[in-house]
C-alpha positions in Angstrom: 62.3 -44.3 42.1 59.1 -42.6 41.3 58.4 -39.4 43.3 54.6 -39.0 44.9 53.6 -35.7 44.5 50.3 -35.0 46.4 48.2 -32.3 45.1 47.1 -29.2 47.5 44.1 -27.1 47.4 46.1 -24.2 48.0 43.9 -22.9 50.3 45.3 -20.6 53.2 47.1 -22.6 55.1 48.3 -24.8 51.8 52.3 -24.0 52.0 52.1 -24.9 55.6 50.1 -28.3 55.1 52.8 -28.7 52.3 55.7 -28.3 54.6 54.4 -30.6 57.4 53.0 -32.7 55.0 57.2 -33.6 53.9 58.5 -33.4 57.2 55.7 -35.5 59.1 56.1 -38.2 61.6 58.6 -38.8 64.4 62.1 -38.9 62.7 61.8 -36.5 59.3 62.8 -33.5 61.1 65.3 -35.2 63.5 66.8 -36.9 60.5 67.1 -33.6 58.7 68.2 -32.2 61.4 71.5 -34.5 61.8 72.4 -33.6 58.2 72.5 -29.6 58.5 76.2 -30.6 59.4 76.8 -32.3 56.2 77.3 -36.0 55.2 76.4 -39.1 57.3 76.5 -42.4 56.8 72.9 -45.0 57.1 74.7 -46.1 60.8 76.2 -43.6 61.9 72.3 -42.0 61.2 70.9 -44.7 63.5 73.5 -44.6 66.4 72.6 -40.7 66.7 68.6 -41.1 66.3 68.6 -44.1 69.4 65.6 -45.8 69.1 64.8 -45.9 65.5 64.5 -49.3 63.9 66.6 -50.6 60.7 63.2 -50.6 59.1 61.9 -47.6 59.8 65.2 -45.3 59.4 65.4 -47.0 55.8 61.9 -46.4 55.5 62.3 -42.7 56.3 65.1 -42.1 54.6 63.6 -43.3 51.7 60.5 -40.8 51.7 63.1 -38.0 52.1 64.9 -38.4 49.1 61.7 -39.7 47.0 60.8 -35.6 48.3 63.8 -34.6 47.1 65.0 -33.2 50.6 68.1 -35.9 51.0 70.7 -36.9 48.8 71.8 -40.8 48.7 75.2 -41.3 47.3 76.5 -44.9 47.2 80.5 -45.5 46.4 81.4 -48.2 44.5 83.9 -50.2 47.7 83.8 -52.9 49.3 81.5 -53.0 51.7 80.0 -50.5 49.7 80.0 -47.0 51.7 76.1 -45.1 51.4 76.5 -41.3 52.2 73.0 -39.0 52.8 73.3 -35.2 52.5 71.1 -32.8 52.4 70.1 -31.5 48.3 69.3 -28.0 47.2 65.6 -28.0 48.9 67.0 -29.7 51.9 69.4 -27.1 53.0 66.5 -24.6 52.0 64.4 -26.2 55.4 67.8 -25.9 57.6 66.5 -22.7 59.4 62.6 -23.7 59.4 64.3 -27.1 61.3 67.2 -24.7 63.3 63.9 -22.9 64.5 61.8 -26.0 65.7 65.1 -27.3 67.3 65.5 -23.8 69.1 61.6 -23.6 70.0 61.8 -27.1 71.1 64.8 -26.3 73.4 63.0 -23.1 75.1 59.3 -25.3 75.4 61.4 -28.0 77.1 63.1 -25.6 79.7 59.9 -23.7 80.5 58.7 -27.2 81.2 61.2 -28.7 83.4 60.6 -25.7 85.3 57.1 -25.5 85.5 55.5 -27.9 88.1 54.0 -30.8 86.7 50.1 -30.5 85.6 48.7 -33.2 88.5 51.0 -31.8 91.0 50.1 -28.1 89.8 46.2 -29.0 90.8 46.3 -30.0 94.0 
């Protein structure tokens, strides 16, 4: 599989726009996320994220390890047994995604108890 590598300007904010640039979209980070504890299989992956499709967990999964943040090892068995782990840069992101999981955990506590906007207006 050929890797895309996209070229920055390297301005400023460049290492930033290069992180978010690898872990965009809805499920990167989640998926990440579910292999800090190690190995997982393509299901078990899909039972944890809910309401990801076939398509697009494959899809994703895909872009990860053409990024060379996952790991795809297939076992020669029958059904044949696919394992994803994080690589070497992978486990390098586990605290910048441990941090977005704790910032996301705080944001969504202040918010359940903050009133809601409309109600907050009135």
């Amino acid at each position: 599989m050929a890797t895309k590598r996209r070229n920055y300007d390297c301005a400023t904010g460049c290492p930033v726009e290069a992180t978010l640039d690898l872990i965009d979209g809805k499920w990167k980070g989640v998926i990440l996320f579910h292999l800090m504890a190690g190995a997982v299989r393509f299901n078990e992956l899909r039972r944890r994220l809910g309401a990801i499709t076939q398509r697009m967990l494959t899809r994703q999964l895909r872009e990860l390890e053409e990024s060379g943040l996952i790991v795809r090892t297939v076992y020669p068995q029958v059904p044949p047994k696919v394992e994803y782990t994080l690589s070497e840069d992978g486990r390098s992101l586990a605290p910048v995604i441990a941090a977005l999981h704790d910032w996301g955990t705080g944001w969504l506590a202040r918010r359940a108890g903050a009133a809601p906007v409309a109600q907050a207006a009135e």
